[in-house]
Jmol script that loads the backbone (N, CA, C; Angstrom):
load data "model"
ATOM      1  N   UNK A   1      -5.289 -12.958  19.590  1.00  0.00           N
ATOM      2  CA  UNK A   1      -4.906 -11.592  19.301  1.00  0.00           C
ATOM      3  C   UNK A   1      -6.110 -10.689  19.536  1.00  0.00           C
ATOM      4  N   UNK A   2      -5.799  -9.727  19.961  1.00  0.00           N
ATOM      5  CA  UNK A   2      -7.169  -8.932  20.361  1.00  0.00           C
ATOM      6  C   UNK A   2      -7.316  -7.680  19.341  1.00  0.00           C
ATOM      7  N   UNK A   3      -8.149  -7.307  18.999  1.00  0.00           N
ATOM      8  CA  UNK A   3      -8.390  -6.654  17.630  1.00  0.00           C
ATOM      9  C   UNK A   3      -9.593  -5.040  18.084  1.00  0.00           C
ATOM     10  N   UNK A   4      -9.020  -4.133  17.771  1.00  0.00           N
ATOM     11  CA  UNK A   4     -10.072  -3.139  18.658  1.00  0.00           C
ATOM     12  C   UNK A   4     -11.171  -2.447  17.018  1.00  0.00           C
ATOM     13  N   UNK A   5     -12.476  -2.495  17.834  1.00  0.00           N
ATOM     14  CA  UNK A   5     -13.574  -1.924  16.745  1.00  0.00           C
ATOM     15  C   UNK A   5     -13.503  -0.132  17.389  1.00  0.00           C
ATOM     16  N   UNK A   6     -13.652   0.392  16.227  1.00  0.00           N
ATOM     17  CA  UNK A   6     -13.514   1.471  16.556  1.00  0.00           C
ATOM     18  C   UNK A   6     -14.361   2.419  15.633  1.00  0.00           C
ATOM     19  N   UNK A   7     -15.055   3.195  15.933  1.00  0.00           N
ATOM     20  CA  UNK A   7     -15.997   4.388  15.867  1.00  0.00           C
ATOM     21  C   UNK A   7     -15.684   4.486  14.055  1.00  0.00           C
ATOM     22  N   UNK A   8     -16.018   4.062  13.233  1.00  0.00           N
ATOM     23  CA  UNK A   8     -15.654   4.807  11.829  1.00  0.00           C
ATOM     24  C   UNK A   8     -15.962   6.025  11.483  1.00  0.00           C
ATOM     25  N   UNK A   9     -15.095   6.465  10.016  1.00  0.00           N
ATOM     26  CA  UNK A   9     -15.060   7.651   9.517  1.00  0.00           C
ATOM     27  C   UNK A   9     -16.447   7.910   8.713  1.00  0.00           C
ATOM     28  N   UNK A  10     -17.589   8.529   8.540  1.00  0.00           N
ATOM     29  CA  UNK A  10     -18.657   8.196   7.967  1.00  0.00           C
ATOM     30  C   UNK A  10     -18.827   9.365   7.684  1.00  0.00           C
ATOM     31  N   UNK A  11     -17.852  10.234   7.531  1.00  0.00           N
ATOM     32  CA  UNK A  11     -17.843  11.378   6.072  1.00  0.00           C
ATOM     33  C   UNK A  11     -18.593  12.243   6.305  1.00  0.00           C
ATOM     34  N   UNK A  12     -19.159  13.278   5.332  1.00  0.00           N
ATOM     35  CA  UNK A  12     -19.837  14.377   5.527  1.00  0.00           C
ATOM     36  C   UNK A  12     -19.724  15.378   6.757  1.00  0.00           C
ATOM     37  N   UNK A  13     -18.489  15.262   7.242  1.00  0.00           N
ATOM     38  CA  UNK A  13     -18.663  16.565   8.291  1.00  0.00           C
ATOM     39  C   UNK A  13     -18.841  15.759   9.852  1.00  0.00           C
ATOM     40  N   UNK A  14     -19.461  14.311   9.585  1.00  0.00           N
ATOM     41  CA  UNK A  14     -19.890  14.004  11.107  1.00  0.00           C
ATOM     42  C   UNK A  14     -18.562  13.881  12.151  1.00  0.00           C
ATOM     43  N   UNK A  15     -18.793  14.299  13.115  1.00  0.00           N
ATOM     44  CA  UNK A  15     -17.728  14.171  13.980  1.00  0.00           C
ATOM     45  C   UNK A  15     -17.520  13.325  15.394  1.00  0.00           C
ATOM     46  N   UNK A  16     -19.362  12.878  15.677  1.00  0.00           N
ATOM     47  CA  UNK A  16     -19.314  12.172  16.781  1.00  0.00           C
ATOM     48  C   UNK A  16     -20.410  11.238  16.076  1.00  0.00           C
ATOM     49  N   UNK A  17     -21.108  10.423  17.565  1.00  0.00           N
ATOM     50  CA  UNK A  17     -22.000   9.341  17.137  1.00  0.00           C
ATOM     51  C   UNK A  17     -22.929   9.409  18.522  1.00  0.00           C
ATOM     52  N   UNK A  18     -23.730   8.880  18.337  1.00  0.00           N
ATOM     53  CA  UNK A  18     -24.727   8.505  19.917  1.00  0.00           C
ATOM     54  C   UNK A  18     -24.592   6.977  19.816  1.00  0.00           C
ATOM     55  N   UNK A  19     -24.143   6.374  20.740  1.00  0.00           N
ATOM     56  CA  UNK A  19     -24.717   4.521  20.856  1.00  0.00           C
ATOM     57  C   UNK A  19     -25.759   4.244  21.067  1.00  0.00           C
ATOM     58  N   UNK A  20     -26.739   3.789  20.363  1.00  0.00           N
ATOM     59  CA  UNK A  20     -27.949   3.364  20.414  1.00  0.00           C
ATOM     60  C   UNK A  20     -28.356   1.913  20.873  1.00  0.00           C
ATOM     61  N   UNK A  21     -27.345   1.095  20.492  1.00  0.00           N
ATOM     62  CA  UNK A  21     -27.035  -0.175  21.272  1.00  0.00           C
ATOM     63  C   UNK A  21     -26.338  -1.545  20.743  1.00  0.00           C
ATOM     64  N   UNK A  22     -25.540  -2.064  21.485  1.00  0.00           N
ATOM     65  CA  UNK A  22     -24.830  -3.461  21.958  1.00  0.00           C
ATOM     66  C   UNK A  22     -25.872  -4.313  20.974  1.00  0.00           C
ATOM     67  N   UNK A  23     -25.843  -4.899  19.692  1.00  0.00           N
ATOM     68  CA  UNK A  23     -26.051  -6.171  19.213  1.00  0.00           C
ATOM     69  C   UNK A  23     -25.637  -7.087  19.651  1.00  0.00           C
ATOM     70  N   UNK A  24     -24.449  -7.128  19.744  1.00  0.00           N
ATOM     71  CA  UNK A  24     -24.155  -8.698  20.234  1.00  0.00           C
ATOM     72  C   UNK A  24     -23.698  -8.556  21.947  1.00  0.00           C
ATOM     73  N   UNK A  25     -24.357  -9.420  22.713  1.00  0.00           N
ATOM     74  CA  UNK A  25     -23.922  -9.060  24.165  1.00  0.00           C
ATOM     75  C   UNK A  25     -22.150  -9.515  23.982  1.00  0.00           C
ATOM     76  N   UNK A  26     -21.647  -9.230  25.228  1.00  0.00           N
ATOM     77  CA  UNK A  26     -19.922  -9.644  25.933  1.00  0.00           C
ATOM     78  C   UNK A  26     -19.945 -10.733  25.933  1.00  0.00           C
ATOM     79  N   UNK A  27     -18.980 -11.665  25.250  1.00  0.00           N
ATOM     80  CA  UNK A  27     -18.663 -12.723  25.686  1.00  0.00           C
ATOM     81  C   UNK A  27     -19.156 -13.268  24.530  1.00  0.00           C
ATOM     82  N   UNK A  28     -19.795 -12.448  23.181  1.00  0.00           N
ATOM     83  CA  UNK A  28     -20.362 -13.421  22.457  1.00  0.00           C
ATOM     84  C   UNK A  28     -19.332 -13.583  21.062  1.00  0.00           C
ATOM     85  N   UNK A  29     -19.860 -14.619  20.344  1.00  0.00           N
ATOM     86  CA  UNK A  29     -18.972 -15.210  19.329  1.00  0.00           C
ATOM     87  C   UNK A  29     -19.614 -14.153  18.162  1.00  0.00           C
ATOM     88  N   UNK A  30     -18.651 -13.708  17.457  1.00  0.00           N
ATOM     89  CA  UNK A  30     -18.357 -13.106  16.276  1.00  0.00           C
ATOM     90  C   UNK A  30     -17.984 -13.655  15.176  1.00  0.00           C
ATOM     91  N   UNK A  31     -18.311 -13.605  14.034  1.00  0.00           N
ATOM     92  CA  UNK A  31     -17.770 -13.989  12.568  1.00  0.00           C
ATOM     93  C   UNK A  31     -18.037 -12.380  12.273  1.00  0.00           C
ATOM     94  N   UNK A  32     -16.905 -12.428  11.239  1.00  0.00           N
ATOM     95  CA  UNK A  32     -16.639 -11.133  10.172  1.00  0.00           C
ATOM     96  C   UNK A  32     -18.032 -10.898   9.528  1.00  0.00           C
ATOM     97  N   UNK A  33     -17.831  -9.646  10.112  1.00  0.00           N
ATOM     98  CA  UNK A  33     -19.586  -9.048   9.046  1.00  0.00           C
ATOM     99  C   UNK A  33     -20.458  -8.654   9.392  1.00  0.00           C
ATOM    100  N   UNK A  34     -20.742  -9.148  11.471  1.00  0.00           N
ATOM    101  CA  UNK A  34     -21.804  -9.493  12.411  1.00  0.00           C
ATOM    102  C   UNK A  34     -21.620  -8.284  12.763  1.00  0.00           C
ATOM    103  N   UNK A  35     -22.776  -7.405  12.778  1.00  0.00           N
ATOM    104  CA  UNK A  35     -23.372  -6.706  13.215  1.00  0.00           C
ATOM    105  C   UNK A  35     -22.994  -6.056  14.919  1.00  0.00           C
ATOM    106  N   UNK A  36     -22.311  -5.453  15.056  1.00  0.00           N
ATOM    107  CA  UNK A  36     -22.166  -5.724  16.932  1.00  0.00           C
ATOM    108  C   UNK A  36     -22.674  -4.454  17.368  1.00  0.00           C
ATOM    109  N   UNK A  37     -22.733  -2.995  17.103  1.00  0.00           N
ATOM    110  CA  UNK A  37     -23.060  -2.202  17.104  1.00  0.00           C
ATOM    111  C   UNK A  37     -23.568  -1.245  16.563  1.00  0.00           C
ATOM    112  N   UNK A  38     -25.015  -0.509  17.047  1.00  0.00           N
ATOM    113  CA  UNK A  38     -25.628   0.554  16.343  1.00  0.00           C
ATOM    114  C   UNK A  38     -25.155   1.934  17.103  1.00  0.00           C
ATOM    115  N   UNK A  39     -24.832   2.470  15.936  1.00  0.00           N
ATOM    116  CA  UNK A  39     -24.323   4.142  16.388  1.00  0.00           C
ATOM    117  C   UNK A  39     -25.487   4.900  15.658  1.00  0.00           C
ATOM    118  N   UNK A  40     -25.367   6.320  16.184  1.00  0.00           N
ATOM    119  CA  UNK A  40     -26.547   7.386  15.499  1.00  0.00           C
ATOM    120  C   UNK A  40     -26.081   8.598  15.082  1.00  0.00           C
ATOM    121  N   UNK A  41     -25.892   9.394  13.896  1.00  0.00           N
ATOM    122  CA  UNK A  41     -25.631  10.146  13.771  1.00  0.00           C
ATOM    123  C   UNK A  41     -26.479  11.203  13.536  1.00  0.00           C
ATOM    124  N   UNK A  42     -25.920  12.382  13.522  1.00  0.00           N
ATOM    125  CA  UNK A  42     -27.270  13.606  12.863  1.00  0.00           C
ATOM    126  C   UNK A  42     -27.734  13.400  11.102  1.00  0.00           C
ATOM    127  N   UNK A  43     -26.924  12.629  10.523  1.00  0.00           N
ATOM    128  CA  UNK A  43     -27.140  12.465   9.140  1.00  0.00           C
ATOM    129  C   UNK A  43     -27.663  10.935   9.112  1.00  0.00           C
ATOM    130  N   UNK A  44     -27.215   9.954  10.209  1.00  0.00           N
ATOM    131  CA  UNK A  44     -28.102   8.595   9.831  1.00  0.00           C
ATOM    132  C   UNK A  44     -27.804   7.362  10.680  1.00  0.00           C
ATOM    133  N   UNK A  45     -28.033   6.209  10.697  1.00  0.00           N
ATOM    134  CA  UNK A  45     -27.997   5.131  11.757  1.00  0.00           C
ATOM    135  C   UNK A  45     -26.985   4.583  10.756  1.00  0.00           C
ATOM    136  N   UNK A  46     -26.397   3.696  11.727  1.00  0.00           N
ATOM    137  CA  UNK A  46     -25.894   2.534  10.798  1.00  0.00           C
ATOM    138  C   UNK A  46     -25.209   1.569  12.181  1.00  0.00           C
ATOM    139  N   UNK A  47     -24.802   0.339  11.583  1.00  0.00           N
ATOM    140  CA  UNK A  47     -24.031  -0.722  12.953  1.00  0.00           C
ATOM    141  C   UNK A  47     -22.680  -1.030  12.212  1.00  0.00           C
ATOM    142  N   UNK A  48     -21.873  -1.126  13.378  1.00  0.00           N
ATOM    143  CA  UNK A  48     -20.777  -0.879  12.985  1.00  0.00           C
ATOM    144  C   UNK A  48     -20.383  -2.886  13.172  1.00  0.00           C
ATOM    145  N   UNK A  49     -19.914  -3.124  12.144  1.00  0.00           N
ATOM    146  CA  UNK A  49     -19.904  -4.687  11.672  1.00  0.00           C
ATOM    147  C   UNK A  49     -17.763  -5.025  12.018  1.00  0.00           C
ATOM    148  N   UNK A  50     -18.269  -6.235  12.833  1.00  0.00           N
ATOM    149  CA  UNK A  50     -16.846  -6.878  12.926  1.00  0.00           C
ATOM    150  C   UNK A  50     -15.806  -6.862  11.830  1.00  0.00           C
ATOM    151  N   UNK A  51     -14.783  -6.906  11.877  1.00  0.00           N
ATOM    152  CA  UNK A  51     -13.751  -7.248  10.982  1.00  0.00           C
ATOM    153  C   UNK A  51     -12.877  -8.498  11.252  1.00  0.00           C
ATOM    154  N   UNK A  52     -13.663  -8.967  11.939  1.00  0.00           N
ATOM    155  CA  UNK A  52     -12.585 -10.180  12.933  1.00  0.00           C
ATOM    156  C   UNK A  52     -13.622 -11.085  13.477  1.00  0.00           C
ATOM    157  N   UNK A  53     -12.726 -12.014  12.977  1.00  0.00           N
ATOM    158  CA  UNK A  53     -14.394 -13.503  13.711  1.00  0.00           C
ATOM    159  C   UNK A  53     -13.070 -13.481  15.232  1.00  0.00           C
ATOM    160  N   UNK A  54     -13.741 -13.719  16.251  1.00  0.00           N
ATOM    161  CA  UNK A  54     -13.250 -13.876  17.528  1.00  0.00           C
ATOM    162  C   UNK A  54     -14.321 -14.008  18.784  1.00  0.00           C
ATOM    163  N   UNK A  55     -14.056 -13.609  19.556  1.00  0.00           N
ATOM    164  CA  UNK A  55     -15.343 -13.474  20.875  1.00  0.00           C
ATOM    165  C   UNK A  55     -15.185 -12.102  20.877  1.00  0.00           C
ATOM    166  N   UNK A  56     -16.539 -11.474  21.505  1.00  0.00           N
ATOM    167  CA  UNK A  56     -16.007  -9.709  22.056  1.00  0.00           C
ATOM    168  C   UNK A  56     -15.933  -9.767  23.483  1.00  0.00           C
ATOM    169  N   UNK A  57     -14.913  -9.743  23.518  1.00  0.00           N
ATOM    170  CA  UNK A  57     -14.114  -9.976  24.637  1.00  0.00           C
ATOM    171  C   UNK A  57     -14.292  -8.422  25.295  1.00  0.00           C
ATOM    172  N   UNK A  58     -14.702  -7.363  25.087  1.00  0.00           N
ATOM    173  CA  UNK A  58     -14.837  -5.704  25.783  1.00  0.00           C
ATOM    174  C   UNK A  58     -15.892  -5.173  25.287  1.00  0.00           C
ATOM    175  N   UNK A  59     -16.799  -4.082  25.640  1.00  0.00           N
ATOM    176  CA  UNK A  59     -17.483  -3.050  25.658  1.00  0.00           C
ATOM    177  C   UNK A  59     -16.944  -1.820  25.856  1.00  0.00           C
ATOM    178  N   UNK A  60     -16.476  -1.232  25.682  1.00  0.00           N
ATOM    179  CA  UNK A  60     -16.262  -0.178  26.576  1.00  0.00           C
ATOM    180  C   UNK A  60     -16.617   1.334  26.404  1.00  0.00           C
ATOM    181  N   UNK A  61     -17.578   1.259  25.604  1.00  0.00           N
ATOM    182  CA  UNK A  61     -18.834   2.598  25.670  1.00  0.00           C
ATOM    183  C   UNK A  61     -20.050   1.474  26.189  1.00  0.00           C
ATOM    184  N   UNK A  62     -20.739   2.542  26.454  1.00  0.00           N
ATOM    185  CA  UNK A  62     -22.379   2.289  27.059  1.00  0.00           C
ATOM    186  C   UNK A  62     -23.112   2.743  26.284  1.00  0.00           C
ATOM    187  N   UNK A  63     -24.294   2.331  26.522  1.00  0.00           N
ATOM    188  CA  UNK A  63     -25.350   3.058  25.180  1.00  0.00           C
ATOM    189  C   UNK A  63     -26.075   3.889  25.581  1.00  0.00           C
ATOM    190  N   UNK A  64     -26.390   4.843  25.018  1.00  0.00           N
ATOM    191  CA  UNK A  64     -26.768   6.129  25.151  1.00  0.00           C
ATOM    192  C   UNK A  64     -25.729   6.855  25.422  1.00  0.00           C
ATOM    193  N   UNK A  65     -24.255   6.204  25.209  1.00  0.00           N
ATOM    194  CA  UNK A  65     -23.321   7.203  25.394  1.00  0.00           C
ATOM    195  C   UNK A  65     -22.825   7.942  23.916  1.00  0.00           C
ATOM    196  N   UNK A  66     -22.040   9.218  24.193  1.00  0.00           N
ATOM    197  CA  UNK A  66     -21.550   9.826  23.112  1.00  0.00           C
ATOM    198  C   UNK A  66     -20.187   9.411  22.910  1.00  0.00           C
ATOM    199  N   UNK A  67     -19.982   9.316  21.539  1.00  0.00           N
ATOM    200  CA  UNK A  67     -18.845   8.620  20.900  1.00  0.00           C
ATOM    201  C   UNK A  67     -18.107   9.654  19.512  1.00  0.00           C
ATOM    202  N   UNK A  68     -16.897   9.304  19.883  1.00  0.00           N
ATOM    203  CA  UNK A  68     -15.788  10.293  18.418  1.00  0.00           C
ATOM    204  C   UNK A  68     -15.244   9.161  17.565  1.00  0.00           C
ATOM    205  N   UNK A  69     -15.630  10.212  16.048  1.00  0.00           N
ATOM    206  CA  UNK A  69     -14.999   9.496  15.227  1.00  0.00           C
ATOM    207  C   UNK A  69     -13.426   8.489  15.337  1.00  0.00           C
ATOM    208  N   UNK A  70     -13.235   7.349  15.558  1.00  0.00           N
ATOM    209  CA  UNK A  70     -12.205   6.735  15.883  1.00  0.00           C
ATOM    210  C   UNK A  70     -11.909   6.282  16.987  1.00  0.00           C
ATOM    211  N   UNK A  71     -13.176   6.802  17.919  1.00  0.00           N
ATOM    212  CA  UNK A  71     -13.373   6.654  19.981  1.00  0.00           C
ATOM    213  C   UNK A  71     -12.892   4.754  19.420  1.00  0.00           C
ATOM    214  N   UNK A  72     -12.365   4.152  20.811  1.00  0.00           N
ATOM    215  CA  UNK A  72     -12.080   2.693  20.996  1.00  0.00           C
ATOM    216  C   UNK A  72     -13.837   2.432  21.394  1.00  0.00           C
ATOM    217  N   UNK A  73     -14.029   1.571  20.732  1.00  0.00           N
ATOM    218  CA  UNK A  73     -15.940   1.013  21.196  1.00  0.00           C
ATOM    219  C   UNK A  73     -15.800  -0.390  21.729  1.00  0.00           C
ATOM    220  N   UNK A  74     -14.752  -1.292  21.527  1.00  0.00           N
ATOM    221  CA  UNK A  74     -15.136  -2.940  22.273  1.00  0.00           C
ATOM    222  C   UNK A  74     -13.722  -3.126  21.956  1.00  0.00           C
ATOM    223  N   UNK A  75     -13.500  -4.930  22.027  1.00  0.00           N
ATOM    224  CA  UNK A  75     -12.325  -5.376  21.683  1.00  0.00           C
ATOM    225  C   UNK A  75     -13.025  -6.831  20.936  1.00  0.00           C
ATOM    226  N   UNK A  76     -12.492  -7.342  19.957  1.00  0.00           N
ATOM    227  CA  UNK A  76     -12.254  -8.695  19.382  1.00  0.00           C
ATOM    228  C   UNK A  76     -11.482  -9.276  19.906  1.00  0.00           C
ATOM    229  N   UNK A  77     -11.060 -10.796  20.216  1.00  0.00           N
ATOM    230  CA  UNK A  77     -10.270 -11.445  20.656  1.00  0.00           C
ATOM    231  C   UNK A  77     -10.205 -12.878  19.669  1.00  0.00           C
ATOM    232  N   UNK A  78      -9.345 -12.707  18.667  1.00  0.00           N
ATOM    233  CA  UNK A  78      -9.585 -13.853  17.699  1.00  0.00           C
ATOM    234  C   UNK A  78      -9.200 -15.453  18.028  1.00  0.00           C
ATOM    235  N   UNK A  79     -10.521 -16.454  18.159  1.00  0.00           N
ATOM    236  CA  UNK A  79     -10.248 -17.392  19.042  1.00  0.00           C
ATOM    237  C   UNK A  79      -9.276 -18.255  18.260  1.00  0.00           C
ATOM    238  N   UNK A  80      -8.190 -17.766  17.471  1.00  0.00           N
ATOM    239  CA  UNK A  80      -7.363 -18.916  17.252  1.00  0.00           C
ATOM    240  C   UNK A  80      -5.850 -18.373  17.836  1.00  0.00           C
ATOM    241  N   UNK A  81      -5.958 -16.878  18.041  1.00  0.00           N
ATOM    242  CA  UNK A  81      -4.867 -16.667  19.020  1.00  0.00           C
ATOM    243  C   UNK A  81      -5.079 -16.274  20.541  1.00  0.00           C
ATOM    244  N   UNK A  82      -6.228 -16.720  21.016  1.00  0.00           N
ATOM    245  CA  UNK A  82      -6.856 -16.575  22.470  1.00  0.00           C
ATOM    246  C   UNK A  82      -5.825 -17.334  23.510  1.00  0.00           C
ATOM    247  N   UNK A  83      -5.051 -18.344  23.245  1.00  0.00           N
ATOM    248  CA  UNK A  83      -4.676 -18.874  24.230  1.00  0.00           C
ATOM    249  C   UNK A  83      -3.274 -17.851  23.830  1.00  0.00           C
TER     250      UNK A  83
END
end "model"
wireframe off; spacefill off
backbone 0.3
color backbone group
């Protein structure tokens, strides 16, 4: 099943993010919790953490790119419904 990470709501007014960068490269294995991406805001950093053990099966921002609250950022692919 493929599972999409997506830009969170991080309150105070913020409305976008900067990608600062890809923790875990494509193709890599995920457990719930792991770290996969750092975003930047005008109020603060933070990485936006799996919800889904799977592979990350997508990227699909770049870093140094600009990102909206809720923008699609990768895909999960949970390896027990992969086939």
């Amino acid at each position: 099943m493929r599972h999409e990470i997506k830009v969170p709501d991080v309150g105070d007014g913020v409305t976008e993010a900067f990608v600062s960068e890809w923790l875990m490269p494509l193709g890599a294995t995920v457990k719930v919790g792991d770290e996969l991406i750092e975003l930047v805001t005008d109020k603060a950093n933070m990485a936006v953490e799996s919800e889904f053990a799977g592979t990350l099966a997508e990227q699909l921002v770049a870093e140094e790119e600009r990102v909206t609250i809720g923008q699609l950022l990768g895909i999960v692919e949970s390896a027990d419904d992969a086939a």
